[in-house]
Structure formats: C-alpha cells, structure tokens
KEKE-3310 file (N, C-alpha, C; in steps of 0.2 Angstrom, whole numbers, plus 5000, padded with zeros to 4 digits):
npx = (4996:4984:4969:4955:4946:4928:4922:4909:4903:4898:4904:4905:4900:4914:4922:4920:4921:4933:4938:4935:4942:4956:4952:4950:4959:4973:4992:5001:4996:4990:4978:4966:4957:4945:4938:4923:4917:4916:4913:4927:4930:4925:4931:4947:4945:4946:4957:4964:4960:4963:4979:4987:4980:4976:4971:4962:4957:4943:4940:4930:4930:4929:4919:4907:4909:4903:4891:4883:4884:4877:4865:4860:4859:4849:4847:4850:4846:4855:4866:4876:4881:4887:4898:4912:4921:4936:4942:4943:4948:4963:4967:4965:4972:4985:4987:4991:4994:4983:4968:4959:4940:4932:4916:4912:4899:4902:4907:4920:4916:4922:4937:4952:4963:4975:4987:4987:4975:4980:4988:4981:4972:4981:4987:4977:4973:4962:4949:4941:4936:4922:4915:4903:4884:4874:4865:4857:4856:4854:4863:4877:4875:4880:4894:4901:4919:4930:4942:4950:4951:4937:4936:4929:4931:4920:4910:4904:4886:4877:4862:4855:4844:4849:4860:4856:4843:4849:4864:4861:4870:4871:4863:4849:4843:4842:4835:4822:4819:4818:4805:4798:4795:4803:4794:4789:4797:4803:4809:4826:4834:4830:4836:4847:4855:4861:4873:4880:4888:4899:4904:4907:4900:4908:4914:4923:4937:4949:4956:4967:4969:4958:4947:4950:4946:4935:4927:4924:4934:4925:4914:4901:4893:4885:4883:4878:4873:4882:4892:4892:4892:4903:4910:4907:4914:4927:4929:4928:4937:4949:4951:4948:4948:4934:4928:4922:4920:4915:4907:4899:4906:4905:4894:4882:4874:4856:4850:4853:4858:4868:4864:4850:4835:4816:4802:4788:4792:4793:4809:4824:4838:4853:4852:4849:4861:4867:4866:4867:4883:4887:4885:4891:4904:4903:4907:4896:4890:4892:4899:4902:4891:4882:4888:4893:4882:4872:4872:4859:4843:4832:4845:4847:4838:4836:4844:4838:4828:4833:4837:4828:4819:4809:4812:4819:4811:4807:4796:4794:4810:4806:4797:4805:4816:4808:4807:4819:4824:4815:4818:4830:4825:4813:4823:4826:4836:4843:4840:4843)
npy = (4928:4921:4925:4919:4917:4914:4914:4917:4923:4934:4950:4961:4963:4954:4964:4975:4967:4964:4978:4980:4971:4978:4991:4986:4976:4973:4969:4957:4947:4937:4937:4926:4922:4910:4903:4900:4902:4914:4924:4928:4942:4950:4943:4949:4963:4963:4960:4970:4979:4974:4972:4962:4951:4935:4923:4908:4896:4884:4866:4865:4877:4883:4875:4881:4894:4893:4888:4897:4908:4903:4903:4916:4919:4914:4902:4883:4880:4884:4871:4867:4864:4857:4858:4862:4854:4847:4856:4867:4861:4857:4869:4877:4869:4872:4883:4897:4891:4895:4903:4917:4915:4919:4923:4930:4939:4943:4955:4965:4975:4982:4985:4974:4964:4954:4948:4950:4940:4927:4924:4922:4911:4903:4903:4898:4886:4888:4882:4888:4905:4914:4927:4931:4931:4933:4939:4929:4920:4906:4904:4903:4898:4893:4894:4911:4918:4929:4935:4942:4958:4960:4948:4931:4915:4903:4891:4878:4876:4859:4854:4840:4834:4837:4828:4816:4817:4821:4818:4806:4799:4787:4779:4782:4790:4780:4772:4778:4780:4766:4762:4772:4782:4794:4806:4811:4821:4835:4847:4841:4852:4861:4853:4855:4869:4874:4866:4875:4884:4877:4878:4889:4892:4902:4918:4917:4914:4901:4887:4877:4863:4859:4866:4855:4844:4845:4844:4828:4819:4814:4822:4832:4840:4853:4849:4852:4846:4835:4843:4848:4836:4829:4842:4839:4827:4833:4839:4831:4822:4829:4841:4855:4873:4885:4900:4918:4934:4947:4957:4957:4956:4956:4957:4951:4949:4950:4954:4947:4933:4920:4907:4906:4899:4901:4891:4897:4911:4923:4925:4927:4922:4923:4929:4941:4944:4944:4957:4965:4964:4968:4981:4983:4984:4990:5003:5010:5004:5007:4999:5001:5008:5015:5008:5004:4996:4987:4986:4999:4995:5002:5008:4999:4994:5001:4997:4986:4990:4997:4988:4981:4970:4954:4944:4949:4957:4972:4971:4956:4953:4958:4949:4940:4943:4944:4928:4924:4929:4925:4914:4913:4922:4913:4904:4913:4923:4939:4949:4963)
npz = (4911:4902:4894:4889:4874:4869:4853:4842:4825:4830:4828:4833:4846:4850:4848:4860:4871:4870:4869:4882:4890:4886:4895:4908:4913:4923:4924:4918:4902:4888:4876:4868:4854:4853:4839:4830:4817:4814:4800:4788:4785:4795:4808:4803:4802:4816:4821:4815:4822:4835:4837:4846:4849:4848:4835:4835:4824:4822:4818:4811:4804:4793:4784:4794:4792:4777:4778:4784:4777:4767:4773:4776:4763:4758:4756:4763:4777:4790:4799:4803:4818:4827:4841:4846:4855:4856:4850:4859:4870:4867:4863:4876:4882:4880:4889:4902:4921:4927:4920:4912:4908:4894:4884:4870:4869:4881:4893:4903:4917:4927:4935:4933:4942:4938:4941:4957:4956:4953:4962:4973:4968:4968:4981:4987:4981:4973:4960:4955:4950:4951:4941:4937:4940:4938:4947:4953:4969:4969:4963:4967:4979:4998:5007:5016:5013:5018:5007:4999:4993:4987:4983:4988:4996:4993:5000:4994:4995:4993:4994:5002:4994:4983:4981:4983:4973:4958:4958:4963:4975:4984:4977:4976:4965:4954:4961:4962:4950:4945:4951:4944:4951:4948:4939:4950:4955:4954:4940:4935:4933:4943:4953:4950:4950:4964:4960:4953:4962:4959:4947:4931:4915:4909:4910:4922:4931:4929:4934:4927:4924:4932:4922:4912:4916:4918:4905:4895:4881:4871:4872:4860:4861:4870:4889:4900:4913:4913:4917:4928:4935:4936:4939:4953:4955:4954:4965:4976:4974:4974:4984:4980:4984:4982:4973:4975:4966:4977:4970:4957:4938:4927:4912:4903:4886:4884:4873:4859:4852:4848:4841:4847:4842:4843:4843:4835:4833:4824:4819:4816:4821:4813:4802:4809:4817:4806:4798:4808:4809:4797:4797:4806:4802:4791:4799:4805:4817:4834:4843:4857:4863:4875:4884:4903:4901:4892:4873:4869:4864:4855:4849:4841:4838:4827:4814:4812:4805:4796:4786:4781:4783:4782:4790:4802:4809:4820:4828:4829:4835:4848:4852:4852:4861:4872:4876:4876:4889:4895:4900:4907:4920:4923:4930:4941:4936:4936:4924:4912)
capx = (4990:4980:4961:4950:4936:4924:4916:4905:4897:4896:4910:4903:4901:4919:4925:4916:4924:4942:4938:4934:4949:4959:4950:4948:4964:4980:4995:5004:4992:4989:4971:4967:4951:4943:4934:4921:4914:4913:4916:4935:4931:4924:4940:4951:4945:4944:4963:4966:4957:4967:4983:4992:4976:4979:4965:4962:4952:4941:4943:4926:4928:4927:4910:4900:4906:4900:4884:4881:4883:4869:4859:4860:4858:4841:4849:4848:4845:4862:4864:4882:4878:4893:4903:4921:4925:4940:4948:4944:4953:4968:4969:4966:4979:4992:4987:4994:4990:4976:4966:4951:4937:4924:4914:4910:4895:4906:4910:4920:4913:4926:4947:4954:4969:4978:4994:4985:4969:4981:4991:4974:4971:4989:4988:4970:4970:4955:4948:4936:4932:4915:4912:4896:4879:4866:4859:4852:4858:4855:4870:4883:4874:4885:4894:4907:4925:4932:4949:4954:4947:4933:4935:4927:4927:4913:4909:4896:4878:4874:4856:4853:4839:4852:4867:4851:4839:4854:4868:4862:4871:4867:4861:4843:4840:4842:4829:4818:4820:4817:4800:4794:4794:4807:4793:4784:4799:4806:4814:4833:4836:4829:4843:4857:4855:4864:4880:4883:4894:4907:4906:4903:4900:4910:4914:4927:4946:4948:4961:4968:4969:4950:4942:4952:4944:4927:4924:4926:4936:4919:4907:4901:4888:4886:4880:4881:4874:4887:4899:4890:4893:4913:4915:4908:4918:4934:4930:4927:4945:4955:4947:4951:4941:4931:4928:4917:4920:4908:4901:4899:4912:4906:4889:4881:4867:4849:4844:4856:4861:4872:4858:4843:4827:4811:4795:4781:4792:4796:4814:4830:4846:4858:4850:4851:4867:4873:4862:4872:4888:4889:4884:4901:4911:4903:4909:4890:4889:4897:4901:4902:4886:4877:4892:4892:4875:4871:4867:4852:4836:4831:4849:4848:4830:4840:4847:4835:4822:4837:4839:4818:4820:4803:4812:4821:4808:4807:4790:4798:4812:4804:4794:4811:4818:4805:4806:4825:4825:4812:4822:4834:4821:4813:4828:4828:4841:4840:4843:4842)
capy = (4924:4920:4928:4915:4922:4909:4918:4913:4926:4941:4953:4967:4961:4952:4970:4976:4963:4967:4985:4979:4971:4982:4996:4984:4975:4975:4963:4953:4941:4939:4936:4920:4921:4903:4906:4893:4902:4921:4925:4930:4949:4952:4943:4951:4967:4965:4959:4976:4985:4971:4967:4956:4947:4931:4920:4901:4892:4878:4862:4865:4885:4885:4872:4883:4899:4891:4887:4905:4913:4899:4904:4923:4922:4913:4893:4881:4885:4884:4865:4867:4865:4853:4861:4859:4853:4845:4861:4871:4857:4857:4877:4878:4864:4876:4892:4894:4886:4900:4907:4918:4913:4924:4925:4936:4943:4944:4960:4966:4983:4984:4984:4968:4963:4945:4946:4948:4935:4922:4922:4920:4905:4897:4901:4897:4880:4890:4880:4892:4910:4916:4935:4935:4925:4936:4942:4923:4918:4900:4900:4903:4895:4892:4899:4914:4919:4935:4931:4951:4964:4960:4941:4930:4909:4902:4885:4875:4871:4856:4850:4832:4832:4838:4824:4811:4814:4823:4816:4796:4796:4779:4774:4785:4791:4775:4766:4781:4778:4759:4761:4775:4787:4801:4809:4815:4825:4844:4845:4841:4861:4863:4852:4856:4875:4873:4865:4881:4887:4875:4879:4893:4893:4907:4924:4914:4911:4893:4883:4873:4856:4857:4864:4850:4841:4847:4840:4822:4820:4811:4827:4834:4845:4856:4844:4856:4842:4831:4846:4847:4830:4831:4845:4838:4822:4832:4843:4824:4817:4834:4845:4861:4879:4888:4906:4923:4942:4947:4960:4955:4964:4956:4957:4949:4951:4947:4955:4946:4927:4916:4900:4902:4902:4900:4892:4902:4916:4924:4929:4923:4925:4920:4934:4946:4944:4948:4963:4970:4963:4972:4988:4987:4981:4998:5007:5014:5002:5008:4993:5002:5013:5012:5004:4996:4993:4981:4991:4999:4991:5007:5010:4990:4994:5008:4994:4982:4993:4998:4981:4980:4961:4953:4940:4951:4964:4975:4968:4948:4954:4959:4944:4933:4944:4940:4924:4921:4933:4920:4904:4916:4925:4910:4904:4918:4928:4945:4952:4969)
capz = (4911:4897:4893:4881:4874:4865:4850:4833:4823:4833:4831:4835:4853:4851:4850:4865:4877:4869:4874:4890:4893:4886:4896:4914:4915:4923:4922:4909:4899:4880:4874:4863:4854:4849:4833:4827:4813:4813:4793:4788:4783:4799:4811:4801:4806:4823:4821:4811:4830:4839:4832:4848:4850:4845:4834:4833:4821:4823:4813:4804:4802:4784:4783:4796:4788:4772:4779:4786:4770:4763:4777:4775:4754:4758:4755:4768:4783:4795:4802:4808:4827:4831:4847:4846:4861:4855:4848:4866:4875:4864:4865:4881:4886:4880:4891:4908:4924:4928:4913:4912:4902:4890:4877:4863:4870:4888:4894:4911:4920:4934:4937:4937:4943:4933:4945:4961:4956:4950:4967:4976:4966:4969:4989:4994:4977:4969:4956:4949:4954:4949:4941:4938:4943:4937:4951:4956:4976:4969:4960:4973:4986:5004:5015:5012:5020:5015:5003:4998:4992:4981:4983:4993:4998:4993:5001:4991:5001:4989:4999:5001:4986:4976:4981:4980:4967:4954:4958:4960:4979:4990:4971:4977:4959:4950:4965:4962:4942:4944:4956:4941:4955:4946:4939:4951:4959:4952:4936:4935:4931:4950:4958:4948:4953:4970:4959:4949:4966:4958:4939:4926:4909:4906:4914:4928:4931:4929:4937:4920:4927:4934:4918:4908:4919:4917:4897:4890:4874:4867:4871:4856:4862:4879:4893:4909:4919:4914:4917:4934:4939:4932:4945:4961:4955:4956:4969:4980:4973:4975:4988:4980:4985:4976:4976:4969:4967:4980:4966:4948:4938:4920:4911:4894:4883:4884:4868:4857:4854:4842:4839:4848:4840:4846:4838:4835:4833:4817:4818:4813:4822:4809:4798:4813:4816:4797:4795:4812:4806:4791:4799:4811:4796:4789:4804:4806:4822:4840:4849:4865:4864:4882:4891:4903:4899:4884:4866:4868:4861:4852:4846:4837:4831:4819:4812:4812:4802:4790:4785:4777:4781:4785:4796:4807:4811:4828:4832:4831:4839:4856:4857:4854:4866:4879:4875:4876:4893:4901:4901:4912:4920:4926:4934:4945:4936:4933:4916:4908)
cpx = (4987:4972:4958:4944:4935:4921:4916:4898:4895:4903:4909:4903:4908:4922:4924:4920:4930:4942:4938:4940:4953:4959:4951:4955:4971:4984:4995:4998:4992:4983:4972:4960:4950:4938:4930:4916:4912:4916:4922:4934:4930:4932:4947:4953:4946:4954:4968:4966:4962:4974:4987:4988:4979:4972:4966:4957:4950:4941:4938:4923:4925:4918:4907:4903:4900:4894:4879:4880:4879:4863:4856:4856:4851:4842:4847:4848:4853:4858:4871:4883:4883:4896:4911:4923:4932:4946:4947:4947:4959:4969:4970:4971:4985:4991:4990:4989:4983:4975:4959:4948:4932:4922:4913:4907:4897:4909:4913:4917:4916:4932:4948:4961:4973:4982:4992:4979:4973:4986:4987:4973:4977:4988:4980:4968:4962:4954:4944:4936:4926:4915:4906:4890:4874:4861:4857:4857:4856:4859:4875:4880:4880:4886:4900:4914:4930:4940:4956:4946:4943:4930:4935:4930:4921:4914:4903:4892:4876:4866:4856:4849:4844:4855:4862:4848:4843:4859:4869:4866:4867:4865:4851:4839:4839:4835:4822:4814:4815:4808:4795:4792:4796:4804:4789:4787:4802:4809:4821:4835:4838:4835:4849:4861:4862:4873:4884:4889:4900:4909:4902:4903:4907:4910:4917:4932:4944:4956:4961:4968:4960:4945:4943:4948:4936:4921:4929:4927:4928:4911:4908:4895:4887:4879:4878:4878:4880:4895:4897:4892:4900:4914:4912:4913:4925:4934:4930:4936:4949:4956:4950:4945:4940:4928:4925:4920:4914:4903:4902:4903:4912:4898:4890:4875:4862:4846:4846:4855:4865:4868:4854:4838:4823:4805:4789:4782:4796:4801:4820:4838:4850:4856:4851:4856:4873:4871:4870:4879:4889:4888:4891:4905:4911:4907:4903:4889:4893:4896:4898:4897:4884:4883:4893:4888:4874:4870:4861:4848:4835:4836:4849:4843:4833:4842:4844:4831:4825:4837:4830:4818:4815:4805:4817:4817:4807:4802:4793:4806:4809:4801:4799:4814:4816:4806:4816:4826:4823:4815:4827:4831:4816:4815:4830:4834:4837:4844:4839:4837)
cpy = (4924:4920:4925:4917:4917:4914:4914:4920:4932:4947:4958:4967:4957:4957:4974:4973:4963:4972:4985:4979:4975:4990:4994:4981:4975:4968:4959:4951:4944:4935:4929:4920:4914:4904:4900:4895:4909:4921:4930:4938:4953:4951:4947:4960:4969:4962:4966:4980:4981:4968:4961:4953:4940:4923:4913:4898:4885:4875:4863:4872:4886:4881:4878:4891:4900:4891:4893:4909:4910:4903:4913:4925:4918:4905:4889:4882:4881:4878:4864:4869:4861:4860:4857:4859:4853:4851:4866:4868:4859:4863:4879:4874:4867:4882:4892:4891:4888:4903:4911:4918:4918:4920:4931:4941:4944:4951:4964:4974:4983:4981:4976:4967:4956:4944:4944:4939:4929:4921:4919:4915:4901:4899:4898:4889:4882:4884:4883:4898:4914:4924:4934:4926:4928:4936:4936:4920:4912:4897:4901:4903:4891:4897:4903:4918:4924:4931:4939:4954:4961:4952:4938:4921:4907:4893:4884:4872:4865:4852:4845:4830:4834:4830:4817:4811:4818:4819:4806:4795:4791:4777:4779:4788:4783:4771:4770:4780:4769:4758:4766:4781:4793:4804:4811:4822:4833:4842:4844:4851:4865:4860:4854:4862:4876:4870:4871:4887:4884:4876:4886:4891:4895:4911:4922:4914:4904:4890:4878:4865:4853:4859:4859:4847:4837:4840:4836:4823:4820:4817:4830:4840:4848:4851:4847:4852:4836:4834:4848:4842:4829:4834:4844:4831:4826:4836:4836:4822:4824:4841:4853:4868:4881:4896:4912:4928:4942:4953:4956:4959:4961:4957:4955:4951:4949:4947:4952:4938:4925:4912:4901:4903:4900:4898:4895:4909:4918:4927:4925:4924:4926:4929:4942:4950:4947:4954:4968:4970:4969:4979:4991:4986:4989:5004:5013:5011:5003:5004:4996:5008:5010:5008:5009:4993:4990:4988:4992:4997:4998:5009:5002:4990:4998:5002:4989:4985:4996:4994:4979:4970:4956:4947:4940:4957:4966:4972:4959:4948:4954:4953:4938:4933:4944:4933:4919:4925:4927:4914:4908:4918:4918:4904:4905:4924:4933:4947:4960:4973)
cpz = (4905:4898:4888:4882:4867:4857:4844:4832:4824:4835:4833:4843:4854:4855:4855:4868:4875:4872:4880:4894:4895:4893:4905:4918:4917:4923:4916:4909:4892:4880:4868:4862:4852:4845:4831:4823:4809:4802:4794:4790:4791:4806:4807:4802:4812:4825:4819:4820:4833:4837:4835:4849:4844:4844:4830:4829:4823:4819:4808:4805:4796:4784:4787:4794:4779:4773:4783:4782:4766:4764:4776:4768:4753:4755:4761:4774:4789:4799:4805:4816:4830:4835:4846:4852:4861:4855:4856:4871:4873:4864:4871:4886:4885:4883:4899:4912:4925:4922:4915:4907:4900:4884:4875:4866:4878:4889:4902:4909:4927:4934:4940:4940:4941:4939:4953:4962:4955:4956:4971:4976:4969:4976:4993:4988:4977:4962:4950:4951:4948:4949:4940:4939:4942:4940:4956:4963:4976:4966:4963:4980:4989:5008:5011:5018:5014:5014:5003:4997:4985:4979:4989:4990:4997:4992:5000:4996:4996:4995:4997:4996:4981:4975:4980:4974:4961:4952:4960:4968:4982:4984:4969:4969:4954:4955:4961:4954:4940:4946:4952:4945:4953:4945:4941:4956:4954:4947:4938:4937:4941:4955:4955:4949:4959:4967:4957:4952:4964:4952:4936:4919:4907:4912:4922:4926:4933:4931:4929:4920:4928:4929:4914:4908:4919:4910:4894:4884:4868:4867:4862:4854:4871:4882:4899:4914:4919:4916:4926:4938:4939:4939:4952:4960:4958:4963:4976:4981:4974:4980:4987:4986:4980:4978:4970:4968:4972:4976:4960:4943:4929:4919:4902:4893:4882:4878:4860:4856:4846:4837:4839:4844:4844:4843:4841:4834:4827:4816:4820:4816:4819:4805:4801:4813:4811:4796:4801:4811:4801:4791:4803:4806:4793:4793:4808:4814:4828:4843:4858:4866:4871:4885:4896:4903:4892:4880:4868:4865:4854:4848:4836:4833:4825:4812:4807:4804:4795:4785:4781:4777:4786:4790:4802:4808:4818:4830:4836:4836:4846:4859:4856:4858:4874:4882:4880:4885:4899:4904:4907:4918:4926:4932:4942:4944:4935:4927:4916:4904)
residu = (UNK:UNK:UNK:UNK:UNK:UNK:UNK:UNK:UNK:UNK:UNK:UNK:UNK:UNK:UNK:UNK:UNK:UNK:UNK:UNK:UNK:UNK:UNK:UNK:UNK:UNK:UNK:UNK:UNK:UNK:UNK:UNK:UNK:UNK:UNK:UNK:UNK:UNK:UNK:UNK:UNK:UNK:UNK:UNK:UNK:UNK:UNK:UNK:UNK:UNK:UNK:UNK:UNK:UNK:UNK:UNK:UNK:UNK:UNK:UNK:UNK:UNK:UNK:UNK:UNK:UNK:UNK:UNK:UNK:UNK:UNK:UNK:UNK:UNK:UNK:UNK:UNK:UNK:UNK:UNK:UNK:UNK:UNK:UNK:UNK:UNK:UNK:UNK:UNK:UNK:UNK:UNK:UNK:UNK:UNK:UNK:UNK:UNK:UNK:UNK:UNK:UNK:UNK:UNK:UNK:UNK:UNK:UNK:UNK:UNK:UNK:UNK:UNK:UNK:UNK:UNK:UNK:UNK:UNK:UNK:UNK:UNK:UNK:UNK:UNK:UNK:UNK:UNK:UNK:UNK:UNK:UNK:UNK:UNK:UNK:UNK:UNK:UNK:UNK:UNK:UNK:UNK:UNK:UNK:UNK:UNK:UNK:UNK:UNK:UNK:UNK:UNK:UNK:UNK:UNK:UNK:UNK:UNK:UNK:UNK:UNK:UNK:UNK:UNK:UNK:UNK:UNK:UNK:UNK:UNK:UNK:UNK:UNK:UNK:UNK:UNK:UNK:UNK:UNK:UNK:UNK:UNK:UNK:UNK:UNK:UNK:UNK:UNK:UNK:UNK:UNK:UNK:UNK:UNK:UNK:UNK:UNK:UNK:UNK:UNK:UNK:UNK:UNK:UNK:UNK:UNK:UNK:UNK:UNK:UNK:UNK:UNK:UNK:UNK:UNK:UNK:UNK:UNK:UNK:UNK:UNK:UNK:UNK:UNK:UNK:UNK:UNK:UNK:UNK:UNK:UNK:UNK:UNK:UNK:UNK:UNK:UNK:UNK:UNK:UNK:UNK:UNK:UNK:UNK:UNK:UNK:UNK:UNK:UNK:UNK:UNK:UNK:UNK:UNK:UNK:UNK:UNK:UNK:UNK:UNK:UNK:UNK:UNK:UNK:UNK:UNK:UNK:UNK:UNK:UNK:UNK:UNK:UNK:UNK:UNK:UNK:UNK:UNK:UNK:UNK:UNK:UNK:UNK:UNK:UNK:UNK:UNK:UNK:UNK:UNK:UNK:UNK:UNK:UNK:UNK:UNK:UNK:UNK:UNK:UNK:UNK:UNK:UNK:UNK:UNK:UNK:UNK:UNK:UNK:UNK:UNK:UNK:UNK:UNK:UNK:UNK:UNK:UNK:UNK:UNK:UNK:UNK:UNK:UNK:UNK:UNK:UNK:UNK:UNK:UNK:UNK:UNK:UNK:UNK:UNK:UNK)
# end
C-alpha cells in the first residue's frame, strides 16, 4: 500500500509524521511525499533521515521556493497560493487501489495495520475510512456497525436541510435563491457538516477510484464544498460504504500553520516557519519533543525569542494561535 503525505514548508513536522509511521506501522507500503515548495536544503535532509521515502515535485516547486526566500529576506511578500491539484491527481493515479493519506503537520499515535485495513476496504467496498474527527460528533454523523477491531461502519445521517438547502435536491436551493430567501437560513459551513461522514481532508484511507473522483481536473484551488458534493454524487452512483476507527489514532497542530494569516494580527507564518526550519536543519530542534502531543508551546517560544524577529513575536503568536484555534473551535472541534 502506498502512504502520501501532502507537505509545503514544514519539515520539521514532515519528520515527525515519518517517525510516526515508521514508529506506528505495519505491512508492506512505501511512502510518497508530495512536495509543493518546502526549500531543497531542508528535503534533502529529511531524505538523508529517510532514504526509501520517496519525493515528488510540484510543477511550480522552484517559483514558490523562489518566492519563500523573497518573503523570508524581507522582498515581496509570498503570492504562490496556486494548489496543484493536477500534480496530486497524477501522483496519486499511480498508487495502489487503497492509499493512506497525510499531511506534513499529520501525525499517527496508535498501531496500524496496512494489510489488515486494506482487506477491510476490499471486502466491506470502503471508500474512505476516517482517523480522526477532532473530537466533533458532527463529522461522522449516523449510525455505526462494528467492522473489527478498532473499525467501525459508519452510515451517513445527511438531514433533509442538508440534502435541500446544500445540496439543491427537488431544485429547493435554487427556489429559495430565486424568492431571496437563502439568507435568512444558517450559513452553508452549518449544512455541510453532516457530509464530512463521507470525506476527509486528509488523515483517511482512500479508496483510489473515489478520491480520483473527488477533484475536477479544472480545480485550482480547495473547494470542500465542491468536494462535498463530488462525494455524495458518487456515494448516489456506486453505493459504496464508508467507515471510521472508532478512536482516533492521528493528531495535527493548532499551533502551527503553512498560509494562514489573520488581520489585525502581527505575525507572519512564512517567517515563522524559516526561523524553525533552520533550527531543525541546525539539529537544535527535536521533532518529537511532547509526542503524541503537538510541540510544546513553551518549547517553540525558545525558538521564537531566539529569532529577535519583530514579526514573529511570542505575544503575536498567542493571539494567531487563538485566532487560527477558533475557526476549529467554533466548529465544535476540539483542539490542544
């Protein structure tokens, strides 16, 4: 089986989620990193820690490295936001039928099994199975039917306000659209919740047919509602199942990110990101400090305050990391 892991930028947590692996896994599979931008010096180390790993470039690696190392030396500010879809398809159209999917900042915390999970899928036509849900009981909403040890059946409850005012059945979103009524009901975010039993981001085994499935050649940026609507389309046309761990057996980082910013908040990912970068490059940074728990906060301020860099300060920190917590947090997850 084949284990892709999405990363840009953050090796330090790349190599964390290798350790994982390596640490969590049983059963053949070879790893396939998808790279879209991390700078050379640092993939080439984490190839030196990982040598059968095996690492794919995106078509426009070199520009948004380019444009990282502007951003870093205090040039323009990093404007390479294209998603390559195109290159994730094409990568992942060569892995087998079943793959497990990560990111970067993706880390398991409990024994998996490849050879058992991938039978699973082949005798019960899994199309997804879900590790983690961050806690929220509104992302694998249904009903559940014990599978094995550790995995469940997980039949989606989508509610009628979803399959109307979401998804447009009997035409009900376009009437309500047309009559100016749409805004007086719950944002979209509120109905699409209840799909998320049939997709994840990440941190799932993917049946390789139905993530294909998922994203149009023509995307060029993340949609998840058009990736929402993709999988009840196939879950309609091919009636697979769908199915979770019934613990959670991966975790990511709250206190971290690759992009986001926040206005009103004075602090700079991009910037962040090289300060700690070049701390693991140094070998001053331990990847796996606090596992399975994220990097400690306290350990990252070390870091931060070494760095004398007025637009990565501990203060602007905390309230990025409020900030970026909340959107989660909101939701109903729970975070760290």
């Amino acid at each position: 089986m084949d284990i892709v892991v999405k990363s840009f930028n953050r090796p330090y947590y790349l190599e964390r989620c290798l350790r994982s692996i390596e640490q969590y896994v049983t059963g053949a599979y070879t790893v396939r990193v998808l790279d879209d931008g991390t700078p050379p010096e640092y993939l080439a180390r984490i190839q030196e820690l990982f040598p059968t790993v095996t690492i794919a470039y995106s078509p426009r690696y070199e520009q948004k490295v380019a444009a990282l190392r502007r951003h870093v030396a205090g040039g323009a500010a990093f404007d390479e936001r294209v998603i390559p879809i195109a290159f994730w398809k094409a990568e992942i159209t060569k892995c087998s039928d079943t793959f497990l999917l990560l990111e970067d900042d993706i880390w398991l915390t409990e024994s998996l099994d490849l050879g058992a999970m991938a039978q699973q899928m082949r005798e019960h036509r899994l199309a997804t199975v879900k590790l983690s849900w961050l806690g929220n009981p509104r992302l694998v909403m249904g009903r559940r039917r014990l599978l094995a040890d550790n995995l469940e059946a997980l039949i989606p409850d989508i509610p009628l306000a979803t399959r109307l005012v979401f998804l447009n059945d009997l035409r009900a979103r376009s009437v309500l659209y047309r009559l100016g009524l749409l805004r007086f009901f719950k944002t979209d975010m509120e109905y699409q919740l209840p799909l998320y039993a049939l997709y994840s981001v990440a941190s799932a085994f993917f049946d390789k047919a139905y993530w294909l499935y998922l994203w149009e050649d023509s995307q060029v940026s993340i949609d998840e509602a058009q990736q929402l609507r993709r999988a009840v389309q196939w879950q309609r046309q091919h009636q697979p199942q769908f199915a979770k761990t019934q613990r959670e057996i991966t975790k990511t980082s709250f206190i971290t990110s690759a992009t986001n910013m926040f206005a009103g908040v004075n602090f700079d990912v991009f910037r962040f990101s090289h300060h700690l970068n070049q701390a693991w490059l140094r070998g001053e940074l331990d990847t796996m400090r606090g596992f399975p728990r994220d990097l400690p906060e306290d350990y990252l301020r070390e870091f931060l305050e070494a760095a004398h860099d007025p637009h990565t300060t501990y203060s602007e920190w905390q309230r990025w990391t409020a900030c970026f917590k909340g959107q989660y947090q909101r939701l109903g997850c729970e975070v760290e």
